[in-house]
C-alpha positions in Angstrom: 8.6 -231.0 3.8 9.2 -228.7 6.6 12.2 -227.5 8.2 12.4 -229.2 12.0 15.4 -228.3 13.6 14.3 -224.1 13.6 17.7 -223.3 12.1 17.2 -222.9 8.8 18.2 -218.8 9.0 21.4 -219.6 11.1 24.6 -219.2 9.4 25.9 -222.7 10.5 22.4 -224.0 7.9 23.6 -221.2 5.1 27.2 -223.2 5.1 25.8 -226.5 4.9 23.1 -225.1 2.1 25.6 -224.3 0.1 28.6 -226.4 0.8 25.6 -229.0 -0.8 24.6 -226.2 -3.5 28.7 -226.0 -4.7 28.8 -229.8 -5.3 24.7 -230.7 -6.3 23.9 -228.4 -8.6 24.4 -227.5 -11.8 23.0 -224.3 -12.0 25.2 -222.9 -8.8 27.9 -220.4 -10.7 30.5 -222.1 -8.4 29.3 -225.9 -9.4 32.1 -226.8 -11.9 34.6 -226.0 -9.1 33.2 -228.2 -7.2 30.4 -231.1 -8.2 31.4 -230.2 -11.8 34.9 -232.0 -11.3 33.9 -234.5 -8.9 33.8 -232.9 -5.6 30.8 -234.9 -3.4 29.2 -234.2 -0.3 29.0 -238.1 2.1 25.5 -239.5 2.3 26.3 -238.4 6.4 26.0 -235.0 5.3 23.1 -234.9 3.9 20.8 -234.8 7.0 21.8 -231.2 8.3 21.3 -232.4 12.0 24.0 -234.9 11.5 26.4 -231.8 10.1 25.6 -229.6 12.5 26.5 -232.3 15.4 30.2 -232.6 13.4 30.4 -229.0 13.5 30.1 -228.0 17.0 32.1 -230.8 18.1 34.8 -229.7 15.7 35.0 -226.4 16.1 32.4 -224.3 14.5 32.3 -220.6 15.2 30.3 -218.0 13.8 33.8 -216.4 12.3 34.9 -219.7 10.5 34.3 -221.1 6.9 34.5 -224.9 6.1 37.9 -226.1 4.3 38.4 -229.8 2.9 41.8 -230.5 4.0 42.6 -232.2 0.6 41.1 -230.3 -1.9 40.7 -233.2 -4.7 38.5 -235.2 -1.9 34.8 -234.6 -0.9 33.3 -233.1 1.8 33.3 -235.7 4.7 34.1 -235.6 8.4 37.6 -236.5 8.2 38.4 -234.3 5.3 37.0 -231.2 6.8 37.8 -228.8 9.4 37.1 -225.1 10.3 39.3 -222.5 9.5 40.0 -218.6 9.0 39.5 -217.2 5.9 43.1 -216.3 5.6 43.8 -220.4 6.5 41.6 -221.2 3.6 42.9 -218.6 0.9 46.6 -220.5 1.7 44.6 -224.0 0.8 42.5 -222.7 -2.1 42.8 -225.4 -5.3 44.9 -222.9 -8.2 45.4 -223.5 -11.5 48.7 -224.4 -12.2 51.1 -221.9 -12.7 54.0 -222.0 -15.4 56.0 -219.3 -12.7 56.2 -222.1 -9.7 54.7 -219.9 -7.3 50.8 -219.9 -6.2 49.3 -216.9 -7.3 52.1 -215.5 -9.2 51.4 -215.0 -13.1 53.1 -213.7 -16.3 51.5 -210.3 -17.1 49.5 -210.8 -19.8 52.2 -208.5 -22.0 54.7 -210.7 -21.6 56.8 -208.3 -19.1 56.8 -208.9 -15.7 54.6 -210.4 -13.2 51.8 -210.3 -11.3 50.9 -211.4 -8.1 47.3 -211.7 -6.2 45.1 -213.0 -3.4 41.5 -214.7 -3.6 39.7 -214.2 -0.7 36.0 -214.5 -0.1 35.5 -214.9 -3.9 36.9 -211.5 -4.7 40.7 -210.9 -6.0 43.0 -208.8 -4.1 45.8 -207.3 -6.6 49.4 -207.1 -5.1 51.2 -206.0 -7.2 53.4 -205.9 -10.5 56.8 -207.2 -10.3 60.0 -207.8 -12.7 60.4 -211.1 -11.2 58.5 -213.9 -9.9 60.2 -214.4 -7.0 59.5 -210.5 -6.1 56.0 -211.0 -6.4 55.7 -214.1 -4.6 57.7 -212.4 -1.6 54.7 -209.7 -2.1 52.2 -212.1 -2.0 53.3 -213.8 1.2 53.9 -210.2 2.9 50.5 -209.8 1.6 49.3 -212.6 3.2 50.4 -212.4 6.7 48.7 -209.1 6.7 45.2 -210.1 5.9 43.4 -210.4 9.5 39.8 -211.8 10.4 
């Protein structure tokens, strides 16, 4: 079937390609962060017209990336909004940490400890620190750097 809405190269269709691609299927290297443990995309969604109508009259712009509010709910309207990247790195789903602080971790030798950033799917080191609180502090510094 062919594409009728003439948008399929616009970067609002890539989001919603894969935003569906995350949470459908299994052979996406991101799926089991998302459809692997549950994360759905509404039956709404799944006409890209009806998506795009949401996004403009929420807020899209080209500079934005699409964030579920609560990250242990699906994709629907009233769990999504548009956000920086920076807005969306503060949000990201962690594995728990044994330290207490989000993106803080025991060096791997036992000895201090390390803090870092994900942003756009790449890690950002901060730093090595003697204590967790120190690295946290880094990693919030860190963070109120990072611009768009």
């Amino acid at each position: 079937m062919a594409v009728k809405h003439g948008m399929s190269r616009t970067r609002i269709y890539r989001c919603w390609v894969d935003m569906r691609k995350r949470c459908e299927n299994p052979k996406c290297k991101w799926y089991g962060h998302y459809g692997g443990r549950g994360t759905t995309v509404c039956e709404e969604w799944s006409d890209f017209m009806e998506f795009y109508r949401w996004a403009i009259q929420n807020g899209y712009r080209e500079d934005l990336t699409i964030d579920r509010i609560d990250n242990d709910k699906g994709y629907t309207p009233a769990n999504c909004r548009w956000v920086t990247q920076r807005e969306q790195s503060l949000n990201k789903r962690h594995l728990p940490s044994k330290t207490g602080f989000v993106g803080v971790r025991l060096h791997s030798k036992g000895s201090g400890y390390v803090a870092e950033v994900w942003i756009r799917q790449k890690n950002h080191y901060v730093g090595y620190f003697a204590t967790a609180e120190e690295a946290h502090k880094a990693r919030q510094a860190y963070l109120a750097g990072v611009t768009e």
